[in-house]
PDB file of N, CA, C, O and CB in Angstrom:
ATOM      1  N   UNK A   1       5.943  11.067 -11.033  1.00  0.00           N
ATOM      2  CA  UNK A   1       5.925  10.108  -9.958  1.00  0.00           C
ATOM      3  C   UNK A   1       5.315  10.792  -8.736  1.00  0.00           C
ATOM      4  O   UNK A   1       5.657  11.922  -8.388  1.00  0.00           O
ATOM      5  CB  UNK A   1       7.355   9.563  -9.660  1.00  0.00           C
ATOM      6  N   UNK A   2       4.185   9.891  -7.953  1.00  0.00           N
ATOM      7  CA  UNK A   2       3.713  10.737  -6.830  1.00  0.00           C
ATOM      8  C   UNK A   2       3.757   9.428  -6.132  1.00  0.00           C
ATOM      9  O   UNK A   2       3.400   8.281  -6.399  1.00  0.00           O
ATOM     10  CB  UNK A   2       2.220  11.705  -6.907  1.00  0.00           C
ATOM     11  N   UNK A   3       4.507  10.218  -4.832  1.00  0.00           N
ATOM     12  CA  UNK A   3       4.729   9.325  -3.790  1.00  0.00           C
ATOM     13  C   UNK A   3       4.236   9.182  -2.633  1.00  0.00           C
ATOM     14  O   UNK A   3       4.512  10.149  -1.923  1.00  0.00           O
ATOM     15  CB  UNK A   3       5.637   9.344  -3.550  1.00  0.00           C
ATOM     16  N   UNK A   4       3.451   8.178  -1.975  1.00  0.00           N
ATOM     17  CA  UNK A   4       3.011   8.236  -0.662  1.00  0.00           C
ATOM     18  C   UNK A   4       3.640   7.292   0.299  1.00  0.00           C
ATOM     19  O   UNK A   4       3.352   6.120   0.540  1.00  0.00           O
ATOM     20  CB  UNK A   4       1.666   8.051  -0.658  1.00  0.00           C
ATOM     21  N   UNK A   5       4.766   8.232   0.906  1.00  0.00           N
ATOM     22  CA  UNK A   5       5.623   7.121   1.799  1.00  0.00           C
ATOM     23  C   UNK A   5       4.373   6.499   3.320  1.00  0.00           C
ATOM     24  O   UNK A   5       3.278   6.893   3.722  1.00  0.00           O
ATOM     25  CB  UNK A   5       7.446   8.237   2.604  1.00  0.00           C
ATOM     26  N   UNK A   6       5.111   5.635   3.641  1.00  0.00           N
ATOM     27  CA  UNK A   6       4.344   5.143   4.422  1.00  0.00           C
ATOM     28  C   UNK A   6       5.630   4.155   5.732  1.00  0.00           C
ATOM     29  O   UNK A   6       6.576   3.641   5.135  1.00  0.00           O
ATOM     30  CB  UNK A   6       3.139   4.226   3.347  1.00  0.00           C
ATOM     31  N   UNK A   7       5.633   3.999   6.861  1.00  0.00           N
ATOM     32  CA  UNK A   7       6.445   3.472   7.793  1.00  0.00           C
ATOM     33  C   UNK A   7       6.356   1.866   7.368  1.00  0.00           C
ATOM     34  O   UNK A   7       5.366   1.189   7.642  1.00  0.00           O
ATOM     35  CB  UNK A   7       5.952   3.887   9.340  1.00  0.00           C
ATOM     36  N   UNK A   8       7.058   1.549   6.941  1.00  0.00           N
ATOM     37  CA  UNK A   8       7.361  -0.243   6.549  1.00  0.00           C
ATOM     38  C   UNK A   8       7.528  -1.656   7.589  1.00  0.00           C
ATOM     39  O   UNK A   8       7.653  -2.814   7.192  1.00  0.00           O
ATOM     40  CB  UNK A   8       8.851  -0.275   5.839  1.00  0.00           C
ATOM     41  N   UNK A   9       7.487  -1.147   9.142  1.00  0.00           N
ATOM     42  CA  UNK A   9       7.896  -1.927   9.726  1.00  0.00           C
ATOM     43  C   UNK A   9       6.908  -2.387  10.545  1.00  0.00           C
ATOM     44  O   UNK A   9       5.893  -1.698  10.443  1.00  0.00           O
ATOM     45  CB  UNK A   9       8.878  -1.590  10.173  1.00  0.00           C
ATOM     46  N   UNK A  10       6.804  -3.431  11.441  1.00  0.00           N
ATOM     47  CA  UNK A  10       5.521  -3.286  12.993  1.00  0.00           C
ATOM     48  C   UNK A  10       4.627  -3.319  12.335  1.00  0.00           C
ATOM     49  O   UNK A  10       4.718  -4.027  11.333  1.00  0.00           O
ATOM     50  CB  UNK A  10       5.302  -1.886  14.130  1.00  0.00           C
ATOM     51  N   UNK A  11       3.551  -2.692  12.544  1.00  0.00           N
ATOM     52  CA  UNK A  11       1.721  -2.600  12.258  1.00  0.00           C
ATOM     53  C   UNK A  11       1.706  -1.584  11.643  1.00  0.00           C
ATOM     54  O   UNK A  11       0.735  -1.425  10.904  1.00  0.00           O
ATOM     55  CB  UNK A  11       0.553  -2.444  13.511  1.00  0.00           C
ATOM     56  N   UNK A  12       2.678  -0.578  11.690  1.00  0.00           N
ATOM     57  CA  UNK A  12       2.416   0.558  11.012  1.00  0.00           C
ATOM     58  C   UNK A  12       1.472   0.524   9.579  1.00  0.00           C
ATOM     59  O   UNK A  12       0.385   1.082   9.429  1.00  0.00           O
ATOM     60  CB  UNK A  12       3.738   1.067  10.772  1.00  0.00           C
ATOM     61  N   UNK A  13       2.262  -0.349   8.511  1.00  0.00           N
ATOM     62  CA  UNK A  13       1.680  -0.869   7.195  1.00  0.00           C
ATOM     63  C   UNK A  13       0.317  -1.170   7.045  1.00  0.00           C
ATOM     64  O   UNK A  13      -0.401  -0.836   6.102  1.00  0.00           O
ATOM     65  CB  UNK A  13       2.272  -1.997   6.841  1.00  0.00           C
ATOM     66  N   UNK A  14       0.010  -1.821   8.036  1.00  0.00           N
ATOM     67  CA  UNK A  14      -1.380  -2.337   8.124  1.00  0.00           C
ATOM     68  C   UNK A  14      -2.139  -1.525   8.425  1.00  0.00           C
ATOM     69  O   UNK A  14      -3.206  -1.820   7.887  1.00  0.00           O
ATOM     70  CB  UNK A  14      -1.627  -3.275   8.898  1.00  0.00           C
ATOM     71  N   UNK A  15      -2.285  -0.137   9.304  1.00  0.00           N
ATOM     72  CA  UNK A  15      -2.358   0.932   9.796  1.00  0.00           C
ATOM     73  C   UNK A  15      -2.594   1.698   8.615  1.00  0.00           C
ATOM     74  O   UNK A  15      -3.715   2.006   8.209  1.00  0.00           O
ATOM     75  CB  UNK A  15      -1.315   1.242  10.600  1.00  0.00           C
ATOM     76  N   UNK A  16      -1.638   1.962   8.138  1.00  0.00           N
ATOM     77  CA  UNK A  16      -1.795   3.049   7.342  1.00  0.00           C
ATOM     78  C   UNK A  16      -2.014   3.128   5.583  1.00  0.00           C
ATOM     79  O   UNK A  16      -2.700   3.940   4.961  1.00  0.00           O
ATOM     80  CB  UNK A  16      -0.688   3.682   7.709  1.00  0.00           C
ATOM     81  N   UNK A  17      -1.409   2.304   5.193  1.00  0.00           N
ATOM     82  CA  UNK A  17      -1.445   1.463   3.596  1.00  0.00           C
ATOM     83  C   UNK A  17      -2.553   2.084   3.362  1.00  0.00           C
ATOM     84  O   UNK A  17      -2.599   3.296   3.154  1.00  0.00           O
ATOM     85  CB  UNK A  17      -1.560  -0.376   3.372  1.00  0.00           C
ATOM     86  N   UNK A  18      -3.682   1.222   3.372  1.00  0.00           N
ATOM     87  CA  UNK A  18      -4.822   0.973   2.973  1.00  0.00           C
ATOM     88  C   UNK A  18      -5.629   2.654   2.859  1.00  0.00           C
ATOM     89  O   UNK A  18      -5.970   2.995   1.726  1.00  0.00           O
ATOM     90  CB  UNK A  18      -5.439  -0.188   4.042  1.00  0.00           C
ATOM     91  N   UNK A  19      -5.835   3.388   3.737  1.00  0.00           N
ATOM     92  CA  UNK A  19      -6.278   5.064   3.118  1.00  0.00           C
ATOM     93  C   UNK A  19      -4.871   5.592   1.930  1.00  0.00           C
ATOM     94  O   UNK A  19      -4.958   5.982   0.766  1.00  0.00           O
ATOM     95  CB  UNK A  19      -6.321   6.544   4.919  1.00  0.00           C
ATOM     96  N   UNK A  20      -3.968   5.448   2.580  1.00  0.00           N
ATOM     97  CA  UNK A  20      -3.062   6.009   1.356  1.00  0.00           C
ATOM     98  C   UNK A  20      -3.744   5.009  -0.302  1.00  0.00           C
ATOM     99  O   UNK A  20      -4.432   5.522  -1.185  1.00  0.00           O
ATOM    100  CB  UNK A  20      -0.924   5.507   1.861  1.00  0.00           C
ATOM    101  N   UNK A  21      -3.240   3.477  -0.253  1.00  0.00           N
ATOM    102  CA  UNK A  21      -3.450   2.898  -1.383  1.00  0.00           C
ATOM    103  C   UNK A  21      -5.161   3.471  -1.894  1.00  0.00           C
ATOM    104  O   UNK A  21      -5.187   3.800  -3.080  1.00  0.00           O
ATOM    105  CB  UNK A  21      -3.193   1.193  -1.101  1.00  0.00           C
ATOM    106  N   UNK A  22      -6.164   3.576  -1.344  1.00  0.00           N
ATOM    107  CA  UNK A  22      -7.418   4.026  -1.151  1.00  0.00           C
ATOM    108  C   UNK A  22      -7.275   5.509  -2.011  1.00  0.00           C
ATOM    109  O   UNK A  22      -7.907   5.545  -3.066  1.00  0.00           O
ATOM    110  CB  UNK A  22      -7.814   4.091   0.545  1.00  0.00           C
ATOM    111  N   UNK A  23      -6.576   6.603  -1.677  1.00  0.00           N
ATOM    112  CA  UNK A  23      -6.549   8.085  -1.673  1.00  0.00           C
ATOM    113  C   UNK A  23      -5.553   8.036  -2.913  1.00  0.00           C
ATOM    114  O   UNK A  23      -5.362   9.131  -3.442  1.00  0.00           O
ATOM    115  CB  UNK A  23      -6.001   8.932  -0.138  1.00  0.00           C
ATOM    116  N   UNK A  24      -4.880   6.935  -3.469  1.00  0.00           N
ATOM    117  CA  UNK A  24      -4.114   7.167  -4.715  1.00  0.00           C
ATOM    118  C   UNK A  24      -4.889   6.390  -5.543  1.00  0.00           C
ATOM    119  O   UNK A  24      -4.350   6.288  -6.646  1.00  0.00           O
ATOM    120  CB  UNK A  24      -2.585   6.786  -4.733  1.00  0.00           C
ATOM    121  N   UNK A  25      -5.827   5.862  -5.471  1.00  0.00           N
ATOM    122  CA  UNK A  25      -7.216   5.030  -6.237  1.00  0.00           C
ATOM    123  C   UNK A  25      -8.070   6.063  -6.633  1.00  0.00           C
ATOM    124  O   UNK A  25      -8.230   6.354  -7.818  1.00  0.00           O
ATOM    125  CB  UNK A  25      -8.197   3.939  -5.207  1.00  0.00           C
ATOM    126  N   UNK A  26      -8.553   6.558  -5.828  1.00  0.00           N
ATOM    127  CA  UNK A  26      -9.409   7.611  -5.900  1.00  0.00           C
ATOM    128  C   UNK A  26      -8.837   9.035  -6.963  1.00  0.00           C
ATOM    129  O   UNK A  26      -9.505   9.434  -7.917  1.00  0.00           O
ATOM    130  CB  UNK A  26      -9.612   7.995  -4.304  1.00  0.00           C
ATOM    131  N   UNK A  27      -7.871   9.472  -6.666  1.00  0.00           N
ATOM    132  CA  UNK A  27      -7.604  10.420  -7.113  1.00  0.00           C
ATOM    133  C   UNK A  27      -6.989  10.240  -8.618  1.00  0.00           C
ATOM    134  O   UNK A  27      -6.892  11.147  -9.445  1.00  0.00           O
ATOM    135  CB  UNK A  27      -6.907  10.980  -6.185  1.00  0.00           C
ATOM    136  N   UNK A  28      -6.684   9.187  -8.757  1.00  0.00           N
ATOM    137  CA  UNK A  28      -6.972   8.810 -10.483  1.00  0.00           C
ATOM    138  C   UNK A  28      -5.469   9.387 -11.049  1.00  0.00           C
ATOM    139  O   UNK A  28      -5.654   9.808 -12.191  1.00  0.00           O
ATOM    140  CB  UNK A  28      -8.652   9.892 -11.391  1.00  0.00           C
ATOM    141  N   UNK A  29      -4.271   9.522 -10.704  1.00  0.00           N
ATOM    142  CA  UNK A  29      -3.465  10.688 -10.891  1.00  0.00           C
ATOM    143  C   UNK A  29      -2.510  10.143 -12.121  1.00  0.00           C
ATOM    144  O   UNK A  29      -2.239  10.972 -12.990  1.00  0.00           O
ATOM    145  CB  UNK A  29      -2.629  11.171  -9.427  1.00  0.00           C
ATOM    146  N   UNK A  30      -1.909   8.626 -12.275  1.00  0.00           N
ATOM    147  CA  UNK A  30      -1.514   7.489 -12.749  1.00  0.00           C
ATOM    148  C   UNK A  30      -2.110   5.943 -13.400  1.00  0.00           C
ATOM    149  O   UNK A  30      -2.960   5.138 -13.020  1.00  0.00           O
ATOM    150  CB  UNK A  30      -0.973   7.365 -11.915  1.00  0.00           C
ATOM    151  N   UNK A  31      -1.349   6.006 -14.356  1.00  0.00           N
ATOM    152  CA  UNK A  31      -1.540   4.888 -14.711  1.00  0.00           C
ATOM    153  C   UNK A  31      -1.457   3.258 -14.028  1.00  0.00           C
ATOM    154  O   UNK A  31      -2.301   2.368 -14.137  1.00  0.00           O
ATOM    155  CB  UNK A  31      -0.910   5.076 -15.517  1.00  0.00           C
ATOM    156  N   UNK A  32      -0.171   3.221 -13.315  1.00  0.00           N
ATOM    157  CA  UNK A  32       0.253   2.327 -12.674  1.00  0.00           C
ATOM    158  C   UNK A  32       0.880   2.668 -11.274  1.00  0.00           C
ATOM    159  O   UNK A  32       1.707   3.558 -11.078  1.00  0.00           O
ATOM    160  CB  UNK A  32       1.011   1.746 -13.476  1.00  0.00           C
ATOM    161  N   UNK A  33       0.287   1.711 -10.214  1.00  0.00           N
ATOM    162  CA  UNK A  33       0.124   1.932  -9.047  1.00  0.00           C
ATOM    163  C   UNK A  33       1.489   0.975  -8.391  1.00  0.00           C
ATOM    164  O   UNK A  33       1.495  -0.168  -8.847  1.00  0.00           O
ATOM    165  CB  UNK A  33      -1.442   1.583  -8.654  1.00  0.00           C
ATOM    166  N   UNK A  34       2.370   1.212  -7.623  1.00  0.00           N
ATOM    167  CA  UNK A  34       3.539   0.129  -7.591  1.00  0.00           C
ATOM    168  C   UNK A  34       3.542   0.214  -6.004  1.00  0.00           C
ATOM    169  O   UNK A  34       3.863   1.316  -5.558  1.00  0.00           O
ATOM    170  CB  UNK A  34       5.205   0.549  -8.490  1.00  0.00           C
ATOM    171  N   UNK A  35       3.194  -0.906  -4.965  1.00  0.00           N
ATOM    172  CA  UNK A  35       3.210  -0.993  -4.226  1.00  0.00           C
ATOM    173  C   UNK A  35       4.880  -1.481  -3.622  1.00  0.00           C
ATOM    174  O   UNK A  35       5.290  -2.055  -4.631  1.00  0.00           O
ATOM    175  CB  UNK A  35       2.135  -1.491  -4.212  1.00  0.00           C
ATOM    176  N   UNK A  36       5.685  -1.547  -2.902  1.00  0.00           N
ATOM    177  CA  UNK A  36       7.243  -1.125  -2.761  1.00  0.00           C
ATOM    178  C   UNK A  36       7.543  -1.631  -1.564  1.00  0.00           C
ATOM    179  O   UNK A  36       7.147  -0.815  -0.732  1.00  0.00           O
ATOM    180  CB  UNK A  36       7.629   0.451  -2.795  1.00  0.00           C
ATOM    181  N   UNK A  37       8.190  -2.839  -0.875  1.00  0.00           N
ATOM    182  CA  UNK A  37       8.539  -2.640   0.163  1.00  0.00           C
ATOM    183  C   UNK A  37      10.244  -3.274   0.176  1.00  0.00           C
ATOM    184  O   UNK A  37      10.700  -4.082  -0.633  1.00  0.00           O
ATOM    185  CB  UNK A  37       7.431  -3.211   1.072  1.00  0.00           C
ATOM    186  N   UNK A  38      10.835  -2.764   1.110  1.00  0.00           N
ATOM    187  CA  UNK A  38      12.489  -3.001   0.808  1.00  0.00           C
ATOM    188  C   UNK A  38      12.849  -4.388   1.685  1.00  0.00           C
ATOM    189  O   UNK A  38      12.103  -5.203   2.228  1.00  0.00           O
ATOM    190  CB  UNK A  38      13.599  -1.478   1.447  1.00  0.00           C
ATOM    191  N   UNK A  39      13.808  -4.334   1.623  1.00  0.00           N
ATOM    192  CA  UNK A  39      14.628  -5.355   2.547  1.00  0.00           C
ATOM    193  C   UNK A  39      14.107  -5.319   4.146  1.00  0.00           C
ATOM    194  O   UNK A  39      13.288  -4.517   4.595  1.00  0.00           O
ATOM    195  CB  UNK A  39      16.346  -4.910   2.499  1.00  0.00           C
ATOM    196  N   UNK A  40      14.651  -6.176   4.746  1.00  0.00           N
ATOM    197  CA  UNK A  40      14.661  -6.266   6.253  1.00  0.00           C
ATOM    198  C   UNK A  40      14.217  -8.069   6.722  1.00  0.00           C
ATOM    199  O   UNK A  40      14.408  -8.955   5.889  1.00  0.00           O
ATOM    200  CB  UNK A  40      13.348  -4.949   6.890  1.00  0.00           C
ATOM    201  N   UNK A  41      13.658  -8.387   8.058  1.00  0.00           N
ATOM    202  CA  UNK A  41      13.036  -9.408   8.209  1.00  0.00           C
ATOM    203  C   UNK A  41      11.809  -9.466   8.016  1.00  0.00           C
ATOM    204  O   UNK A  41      10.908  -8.630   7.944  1.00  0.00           O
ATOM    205  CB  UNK A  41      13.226  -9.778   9.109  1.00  0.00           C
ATOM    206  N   UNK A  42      11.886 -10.758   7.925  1.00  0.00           N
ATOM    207  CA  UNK A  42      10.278 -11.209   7.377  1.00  0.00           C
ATOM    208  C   UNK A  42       9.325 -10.650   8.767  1.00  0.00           C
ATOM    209  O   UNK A  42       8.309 -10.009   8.496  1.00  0.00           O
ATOM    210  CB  UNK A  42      10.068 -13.376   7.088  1.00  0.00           C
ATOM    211  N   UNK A  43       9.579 -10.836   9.879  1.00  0.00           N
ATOM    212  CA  UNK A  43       8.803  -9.934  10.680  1.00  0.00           C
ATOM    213  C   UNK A  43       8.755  -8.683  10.744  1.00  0.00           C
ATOM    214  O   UNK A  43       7.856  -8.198  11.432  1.00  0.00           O
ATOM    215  CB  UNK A  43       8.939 -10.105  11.640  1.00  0.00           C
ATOM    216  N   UNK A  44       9.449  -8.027  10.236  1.00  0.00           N
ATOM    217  CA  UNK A  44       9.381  -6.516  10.044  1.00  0.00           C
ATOM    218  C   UNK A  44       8.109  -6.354   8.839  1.00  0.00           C
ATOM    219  O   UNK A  44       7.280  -5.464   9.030  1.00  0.00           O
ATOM    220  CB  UNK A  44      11.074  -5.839   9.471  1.00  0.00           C
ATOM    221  N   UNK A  45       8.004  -7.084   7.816  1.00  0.00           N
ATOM    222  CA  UNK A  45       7.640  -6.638   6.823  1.00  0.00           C
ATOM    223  C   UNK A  45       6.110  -7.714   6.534  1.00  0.00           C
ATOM    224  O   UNK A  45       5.287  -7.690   5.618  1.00  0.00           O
ATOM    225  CB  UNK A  45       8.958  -6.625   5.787  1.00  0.00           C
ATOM    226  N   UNK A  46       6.225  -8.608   7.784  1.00  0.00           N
ATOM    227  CA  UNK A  46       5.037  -8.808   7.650  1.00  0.00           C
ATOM    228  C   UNK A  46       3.527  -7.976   7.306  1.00  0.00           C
ATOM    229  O   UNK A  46       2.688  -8.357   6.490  1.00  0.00           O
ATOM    230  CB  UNK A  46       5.075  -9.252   8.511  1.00  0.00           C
ATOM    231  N   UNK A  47       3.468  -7.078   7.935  1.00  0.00           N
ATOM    232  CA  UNK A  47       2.258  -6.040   7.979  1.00  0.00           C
ATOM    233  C   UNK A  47       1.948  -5.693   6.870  1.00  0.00           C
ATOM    234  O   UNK A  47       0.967  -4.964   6.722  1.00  0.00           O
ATOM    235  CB  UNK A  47       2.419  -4.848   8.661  1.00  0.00           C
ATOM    236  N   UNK A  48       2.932  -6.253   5.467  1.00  0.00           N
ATOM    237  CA  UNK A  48       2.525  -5.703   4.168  1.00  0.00           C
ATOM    238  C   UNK A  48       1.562  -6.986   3.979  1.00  0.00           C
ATOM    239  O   UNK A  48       0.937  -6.873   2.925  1.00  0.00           O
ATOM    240  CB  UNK A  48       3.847  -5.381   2.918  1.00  0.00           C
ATOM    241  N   UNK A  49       1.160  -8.526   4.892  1.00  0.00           N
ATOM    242  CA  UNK A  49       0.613  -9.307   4.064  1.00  0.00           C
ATOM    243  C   UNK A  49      -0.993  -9.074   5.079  1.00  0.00           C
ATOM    244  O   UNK A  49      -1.902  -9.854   5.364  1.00  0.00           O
ATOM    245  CB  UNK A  49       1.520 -10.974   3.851  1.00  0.00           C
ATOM    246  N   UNK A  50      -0.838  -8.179   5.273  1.00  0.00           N
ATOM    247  CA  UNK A  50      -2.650  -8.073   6.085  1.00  0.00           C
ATOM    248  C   UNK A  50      -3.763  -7.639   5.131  1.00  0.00           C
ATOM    249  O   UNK A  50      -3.583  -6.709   4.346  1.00  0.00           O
ATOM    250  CB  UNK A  50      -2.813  -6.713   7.451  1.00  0.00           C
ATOM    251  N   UNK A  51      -5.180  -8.471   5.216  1.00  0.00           N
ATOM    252  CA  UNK A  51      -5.906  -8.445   4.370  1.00  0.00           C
ATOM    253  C   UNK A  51      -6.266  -6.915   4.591  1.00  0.00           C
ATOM    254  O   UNK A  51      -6.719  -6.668   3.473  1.00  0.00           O
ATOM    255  CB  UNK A  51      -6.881  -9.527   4.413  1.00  0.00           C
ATOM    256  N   UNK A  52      -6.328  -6.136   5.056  1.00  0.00           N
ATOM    257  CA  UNK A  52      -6.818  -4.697   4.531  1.00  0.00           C
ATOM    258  C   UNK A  52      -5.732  -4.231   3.663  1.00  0.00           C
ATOM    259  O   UNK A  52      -6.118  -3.911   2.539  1.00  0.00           O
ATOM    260  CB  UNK A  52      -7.099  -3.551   5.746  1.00  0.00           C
ATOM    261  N   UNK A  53      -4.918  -4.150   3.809  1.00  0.00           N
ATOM    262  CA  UNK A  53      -3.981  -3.777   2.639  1.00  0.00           C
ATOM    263  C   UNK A  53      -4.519  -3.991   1.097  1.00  0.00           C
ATOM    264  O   UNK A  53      -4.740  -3.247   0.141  1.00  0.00           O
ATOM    265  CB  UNK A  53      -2.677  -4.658   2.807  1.00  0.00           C
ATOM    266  N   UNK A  54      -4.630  -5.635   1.408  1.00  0.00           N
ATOM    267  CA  UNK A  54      -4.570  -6.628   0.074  1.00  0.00           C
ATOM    268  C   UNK A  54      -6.012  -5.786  -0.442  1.00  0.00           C
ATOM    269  O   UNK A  54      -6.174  -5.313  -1.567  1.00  0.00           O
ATOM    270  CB  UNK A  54      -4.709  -8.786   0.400  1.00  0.00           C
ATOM    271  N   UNK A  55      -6.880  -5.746   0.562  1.00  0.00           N
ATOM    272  CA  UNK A  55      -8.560  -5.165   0.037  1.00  0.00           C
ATOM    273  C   UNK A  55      -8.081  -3.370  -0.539  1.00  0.00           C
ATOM    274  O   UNK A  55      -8.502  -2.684  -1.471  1.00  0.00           O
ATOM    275  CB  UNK A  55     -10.126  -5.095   1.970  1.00  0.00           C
ATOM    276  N   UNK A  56      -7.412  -3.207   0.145  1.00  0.00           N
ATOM    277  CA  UNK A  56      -7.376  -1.751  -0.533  1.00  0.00           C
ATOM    278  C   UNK A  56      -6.730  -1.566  -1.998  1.00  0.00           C
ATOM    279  O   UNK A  56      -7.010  -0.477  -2.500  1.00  0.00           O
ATOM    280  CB  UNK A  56      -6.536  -0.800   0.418  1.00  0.00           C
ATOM    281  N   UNK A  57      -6.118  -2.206  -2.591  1.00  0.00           N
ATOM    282  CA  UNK A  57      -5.216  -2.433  -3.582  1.00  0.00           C
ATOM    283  C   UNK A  57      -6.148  -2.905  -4.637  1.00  0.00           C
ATOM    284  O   UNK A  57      -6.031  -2.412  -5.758  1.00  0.00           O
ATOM    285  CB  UNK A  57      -4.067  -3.400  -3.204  1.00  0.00           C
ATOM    286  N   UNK A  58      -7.152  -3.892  -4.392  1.00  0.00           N
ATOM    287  CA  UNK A  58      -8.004  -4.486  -5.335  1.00  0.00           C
ATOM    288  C   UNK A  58      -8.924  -3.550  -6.330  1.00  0.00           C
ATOM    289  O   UNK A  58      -9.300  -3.689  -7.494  1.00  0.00           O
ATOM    290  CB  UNK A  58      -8.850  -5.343  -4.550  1.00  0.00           C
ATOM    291  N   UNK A  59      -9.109  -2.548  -5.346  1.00  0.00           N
ATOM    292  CA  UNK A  59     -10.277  -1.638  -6.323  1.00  0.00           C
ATOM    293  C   UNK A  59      -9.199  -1.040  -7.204  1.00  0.00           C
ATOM    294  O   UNK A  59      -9.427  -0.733  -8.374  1.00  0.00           O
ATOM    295  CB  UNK A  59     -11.397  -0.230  -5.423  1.00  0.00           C
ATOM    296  N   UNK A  60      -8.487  -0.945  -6.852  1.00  0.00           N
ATOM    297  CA  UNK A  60      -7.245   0.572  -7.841  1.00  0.00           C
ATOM    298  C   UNK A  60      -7.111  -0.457  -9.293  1.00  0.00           C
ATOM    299  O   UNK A  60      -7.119  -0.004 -10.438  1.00  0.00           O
ATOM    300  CB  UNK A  60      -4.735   1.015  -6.753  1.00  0.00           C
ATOM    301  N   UNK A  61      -7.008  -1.686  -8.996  1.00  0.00           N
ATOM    302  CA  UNK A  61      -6.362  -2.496  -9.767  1.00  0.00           C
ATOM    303  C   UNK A  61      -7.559  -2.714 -10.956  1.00  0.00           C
ATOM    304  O   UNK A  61      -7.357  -2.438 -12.138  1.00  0.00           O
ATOM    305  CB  UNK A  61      -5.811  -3.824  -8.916  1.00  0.00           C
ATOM    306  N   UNK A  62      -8.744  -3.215 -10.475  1.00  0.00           N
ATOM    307  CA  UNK A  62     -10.139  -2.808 -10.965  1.00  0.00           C
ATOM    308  C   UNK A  62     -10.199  -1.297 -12.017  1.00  0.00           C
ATOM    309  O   UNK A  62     -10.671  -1.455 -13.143  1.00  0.00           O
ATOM    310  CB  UNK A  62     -11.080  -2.554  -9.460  1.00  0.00           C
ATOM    311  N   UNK A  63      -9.866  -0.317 -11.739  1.00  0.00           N
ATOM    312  CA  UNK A  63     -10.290   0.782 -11.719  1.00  0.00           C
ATOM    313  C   UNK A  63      -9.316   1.391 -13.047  1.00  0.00           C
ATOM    314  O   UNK A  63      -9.817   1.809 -14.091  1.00  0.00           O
ATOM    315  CB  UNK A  63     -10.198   1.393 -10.216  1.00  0.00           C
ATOM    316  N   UNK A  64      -8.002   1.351 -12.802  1.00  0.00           N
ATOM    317  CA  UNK A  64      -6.856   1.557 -13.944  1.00  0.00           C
ATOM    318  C   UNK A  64      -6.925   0.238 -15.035  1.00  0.00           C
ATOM    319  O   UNK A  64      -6.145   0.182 -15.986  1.00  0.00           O
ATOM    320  CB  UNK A  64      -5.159   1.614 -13.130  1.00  0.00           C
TER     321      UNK A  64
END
């Protein structure tokens, strides 16, 4: 299991996701890629539904 934590709340997600999801695409390390986010409010956890995220995720998915 290789893990790339990332801050879940605010903009952070949107911020940062996308090179991590990007840099675990690239590096080929796994089979299956599991994107993870926990509990809280729906405004907290909005930032997981921003299209750079969603674009970064697509190639990995492509790719494995």
């Amino acid at each position: 299991m290789i893990l790339y934590p990332t801050p879940v709340q605010a903009r952070a997600p949107a911020r940062r996701s996308p090179p991590l999801l990007r840099a675990a695409g690239a590096r080929a390390e796994v089979d299956v890629l599991l994107v993870c986010r926990g509990g809280g409010s729906l405004e907290d956890l909005w930032a997981f539904n921003d299209e750079a995220v969603a674009r970064a995720i697509a190639p990995a998915r492509c790719r494995w």
